[in-house]
C-alpha positions in Angstrom: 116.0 87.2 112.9 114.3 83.5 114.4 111.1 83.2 112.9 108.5 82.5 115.0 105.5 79.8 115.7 103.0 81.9 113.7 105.0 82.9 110.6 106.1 79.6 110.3 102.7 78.2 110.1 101.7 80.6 107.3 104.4 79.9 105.1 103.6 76.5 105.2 100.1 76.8 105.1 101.4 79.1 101.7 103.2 76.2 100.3 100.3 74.1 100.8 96.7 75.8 99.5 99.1 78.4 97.8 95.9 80.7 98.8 95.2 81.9 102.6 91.8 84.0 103.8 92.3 86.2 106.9 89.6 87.9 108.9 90.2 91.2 110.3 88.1 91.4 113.2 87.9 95.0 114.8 86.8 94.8 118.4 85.1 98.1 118.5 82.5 96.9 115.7 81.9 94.1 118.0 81.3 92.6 121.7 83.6 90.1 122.9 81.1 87.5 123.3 80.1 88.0 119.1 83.8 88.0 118.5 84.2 84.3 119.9 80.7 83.5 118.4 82.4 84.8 114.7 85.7 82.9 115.8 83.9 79.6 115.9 82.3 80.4 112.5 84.6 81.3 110.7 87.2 78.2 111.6 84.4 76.2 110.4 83.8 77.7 107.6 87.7 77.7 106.1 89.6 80.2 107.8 93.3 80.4 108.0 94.2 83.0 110.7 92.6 86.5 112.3 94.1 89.5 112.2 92.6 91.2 115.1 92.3 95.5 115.6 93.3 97.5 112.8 91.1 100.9 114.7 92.4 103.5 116.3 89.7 102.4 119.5 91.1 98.4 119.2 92.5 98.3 122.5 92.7 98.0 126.9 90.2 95.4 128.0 88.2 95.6 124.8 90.8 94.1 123.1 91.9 91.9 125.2 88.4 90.2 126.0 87.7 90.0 122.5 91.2 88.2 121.7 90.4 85.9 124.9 87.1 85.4 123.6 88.2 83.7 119.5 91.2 81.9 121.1 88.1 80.0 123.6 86.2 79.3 120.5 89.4 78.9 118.0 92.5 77.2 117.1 93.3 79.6 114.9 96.3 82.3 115.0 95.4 85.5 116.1 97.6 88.4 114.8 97.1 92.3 115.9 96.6 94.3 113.0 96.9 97.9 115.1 95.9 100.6 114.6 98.3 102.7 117.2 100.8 102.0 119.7 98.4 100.9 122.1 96.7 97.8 120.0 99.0 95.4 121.8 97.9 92.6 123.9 100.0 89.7 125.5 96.5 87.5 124.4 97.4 87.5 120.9 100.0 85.0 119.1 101.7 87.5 117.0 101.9 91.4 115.6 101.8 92.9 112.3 105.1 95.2 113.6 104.2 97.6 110.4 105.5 100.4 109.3 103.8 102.6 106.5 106.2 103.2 103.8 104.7 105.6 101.9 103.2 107.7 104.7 104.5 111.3 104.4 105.1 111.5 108.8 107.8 109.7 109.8 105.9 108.7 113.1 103.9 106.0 110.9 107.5 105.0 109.3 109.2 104.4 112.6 108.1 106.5 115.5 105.1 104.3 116.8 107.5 101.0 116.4 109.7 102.4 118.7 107.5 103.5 121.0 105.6 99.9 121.0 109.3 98.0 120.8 109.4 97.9 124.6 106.1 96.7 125.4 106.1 94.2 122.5 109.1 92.7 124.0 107.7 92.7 127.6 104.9 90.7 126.7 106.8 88.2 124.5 104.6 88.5 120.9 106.0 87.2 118.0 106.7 89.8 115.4 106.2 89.8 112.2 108.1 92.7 110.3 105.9 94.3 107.8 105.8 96.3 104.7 102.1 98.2 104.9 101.2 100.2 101.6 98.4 102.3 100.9 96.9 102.2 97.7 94.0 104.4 96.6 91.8 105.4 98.2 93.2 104.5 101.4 89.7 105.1 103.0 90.1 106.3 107.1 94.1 104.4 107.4 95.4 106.7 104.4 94.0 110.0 106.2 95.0 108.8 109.6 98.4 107.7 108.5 99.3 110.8 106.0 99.6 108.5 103.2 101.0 109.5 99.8 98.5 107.0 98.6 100.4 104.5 95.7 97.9 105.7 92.7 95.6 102.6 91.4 96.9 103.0 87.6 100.5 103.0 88.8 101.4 99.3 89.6 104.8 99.2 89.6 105.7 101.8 92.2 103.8 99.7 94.8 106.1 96.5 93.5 108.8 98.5 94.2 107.6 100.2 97.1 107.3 96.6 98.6 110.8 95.5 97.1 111.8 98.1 99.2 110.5 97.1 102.4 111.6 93.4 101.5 115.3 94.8 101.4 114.5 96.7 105.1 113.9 93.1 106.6 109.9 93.0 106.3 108.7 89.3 106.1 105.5 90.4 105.0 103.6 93.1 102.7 100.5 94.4 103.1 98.7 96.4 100.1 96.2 97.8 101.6 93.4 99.9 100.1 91.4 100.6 103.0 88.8 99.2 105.2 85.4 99.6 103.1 87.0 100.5 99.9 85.0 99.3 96.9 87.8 97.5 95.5 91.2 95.9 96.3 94.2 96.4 94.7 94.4 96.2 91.4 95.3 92.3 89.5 97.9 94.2 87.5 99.5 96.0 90.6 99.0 92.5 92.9 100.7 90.4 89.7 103.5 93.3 89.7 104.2 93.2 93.0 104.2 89.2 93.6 107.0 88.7 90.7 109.4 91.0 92.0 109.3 90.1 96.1 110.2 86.7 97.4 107.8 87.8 101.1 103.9 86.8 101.4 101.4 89.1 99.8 98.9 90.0 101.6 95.8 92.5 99.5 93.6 93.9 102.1 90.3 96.6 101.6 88.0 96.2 99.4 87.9 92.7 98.9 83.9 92.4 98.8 82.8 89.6 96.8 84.2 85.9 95.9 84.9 87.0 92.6 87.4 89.6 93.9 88.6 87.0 96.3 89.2 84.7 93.5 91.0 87.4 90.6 93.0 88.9 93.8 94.7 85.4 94.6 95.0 84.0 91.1 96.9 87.3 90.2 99.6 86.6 92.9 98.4 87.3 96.7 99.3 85.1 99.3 96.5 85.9 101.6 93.6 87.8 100.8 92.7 90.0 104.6 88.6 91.0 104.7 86.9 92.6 107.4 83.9 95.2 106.1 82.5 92.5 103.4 80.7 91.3 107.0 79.5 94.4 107.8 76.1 93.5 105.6 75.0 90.8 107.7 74.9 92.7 111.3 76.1 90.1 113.3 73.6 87.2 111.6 76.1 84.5 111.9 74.0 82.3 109.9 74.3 85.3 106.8 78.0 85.7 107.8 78.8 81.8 107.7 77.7 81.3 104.0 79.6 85.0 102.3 82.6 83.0 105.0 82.3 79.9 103.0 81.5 81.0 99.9 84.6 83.3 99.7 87.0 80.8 101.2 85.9 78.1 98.8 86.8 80.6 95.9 90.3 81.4 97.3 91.2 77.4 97.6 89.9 77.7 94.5 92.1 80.1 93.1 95.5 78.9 94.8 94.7 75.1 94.0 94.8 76.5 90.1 97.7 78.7 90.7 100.0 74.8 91.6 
C-alpha cells in the first residue's frame, strides 16, 4: 500500500519532536464558526494535526462546514476520526479507516469498512489503516462498539492485541480509553505496547492534564489524541489557548527527553 501525503507527514513529524498532540474536535459539541476559531488556536498554540468526528452525530453539512471551517483558519491535517459509516467527508485530508479489534460484533471489526470502502474511494481520502483498542472503561465508544474492553491491569494483551493489528496491515494504533475517561492508558500498558509494534502509538481518552500528557509520551506514545480536557473552558478560547499550550509544551517536552 502507497502511503499517503498525511501519513507521511506524521512519521516525519515522529522522527523529529519524537512526541505529537492531536485534537479531536467533535463537530456536534461545536458550531463551525468555533471550530475554525479553535483551529486557529490551537496551530498557534503547538498543534500537530486534528482528528475531526469521533460521534455518532459527526456528520452531513455539520461535518463538512466544520472541516471547511479549521482548514480556512489552519494549515494543519485534518483526519476523520468517525464515529459510523457516515463520518466521511471529501473536506478532510485523510481517515482513521479503523476497525475495533476487540469489539465482540463483527460489524465494528469489518462490516462498517466495507460499507464506507466505496464512498472513501469516491471521494479520494487518504487512508490510514488502523488498529483501534478499547481499554477500560471505554466510556460511550466501548458501549456503542460492544467492546470486550482490554482490562487496565492487563498490559500485555493490548501489546498484543495491537501486534496483531500491525500483522493485519494497520499503520497505526489507537488505545483508546474513551472520550471523558478520567485516565489514559496505563504507562505500563503504553510502554508494553510501544516495544513490541514498529506502527505510531497513538493513547487517546482520558488524557486530562499535562502531567498525563507528559508520563503518556515519555512511556512510549507517538501522539497523545485529547478532546474532552477542553470541555472545562466552554468555548473561552483565551482558557482553552493556555491548557493548549501548556499541554503541548509538556509533550515536546517529553519526546525531546525520549532522543
Amino acid at each position: 500500500m502507497i502511503e499517503g501525503k498525511v501519513y507521511k507527514k506524521i512519521l516525519e513529524k515522529i522522527e523529529q519532536d519524537k512526541g505529537l498532540t492531536f485534537m479531536q474536535l467533535d463537530p456536534p459539541n461545536y458550531e463551525p464558526g468555533t471550530c475554525g476559531e479553535i483551529a486557529r488556536m490551537a496551530e498557534e498554540n503547538g498543534l500537530d494535526a486534528f482528528a475531526v468526528g469521533g460521534s455518532v452525530g459527526a456528520q452531513g453539512k455539520s461535518l463538512n462546514e466544520s472541516l471547511k471551517a479549521i482548514k480556512k483558519n489552519s494549515s494543519l491535517p485534518t483526519i476523520i476520526f468517525p464515529g459510523n459509516i457516515n463520518t466521511l467527508s471529501k473536506h478532510a485530508d485523510a481517515l482513521y479507516f479503523m476497525s475495533m479489534l476487540n469489539s465482540n460484533d463483527p460489524y465494528w471489526i469489518s462490516g462498517a469498512q466495507t460499507g464506507a470502502a466505496l464512498p472513501v474511494k469516491q471521494m479520494g481520502l487518504e487512508v490510514i489503516p488502523t488498529s483501534y483498542i478499547i481499554i477500560e472503561p471505554g466510556e460511550a465508544v466501548g458501549w456503542m462498539g460492544r467492546a470486550q474492553l482490554i482490562p487496565r491491569n492487563k498490559a500485555y494483551l493490548a501489546a498484543v492485541t495491537a501486534l496483531a493489528g500491525q500483522y493485519m496491515g494497520s499503520k497505526l494504533v489507537i488505545l483508546e480509553s474513551g472520550g471523558g475517561a478520567p485516565e489514559p492508558a496505563p504507562v505500563e500498558m503504553v510502554a508494553a505496547t510501544k516495544k513490541i509494534i514498529d506502527i505510531p502509538l497513538v493513547v487517546a481518552g482520558g488524557v486530562r492534564t499535562p502531567k498525563a500528557a507528559y508520563e503518556t509520551i515519555k512511556a512510549g506514545a507517538d501522539i497523545i489524541q485529547v478532546g474532552s480536557a477542553f470541555e472545562s473552558c466552554k468555548g473561552d478560547l483565551k482558557e482553552m489557548g493556555k491548557k493548549f499550550k501548556a499541554i503541548t509544551d509538556t509533550v515536546k517536552k517529553a519526546g525531546k527527553e525520549k532522543k
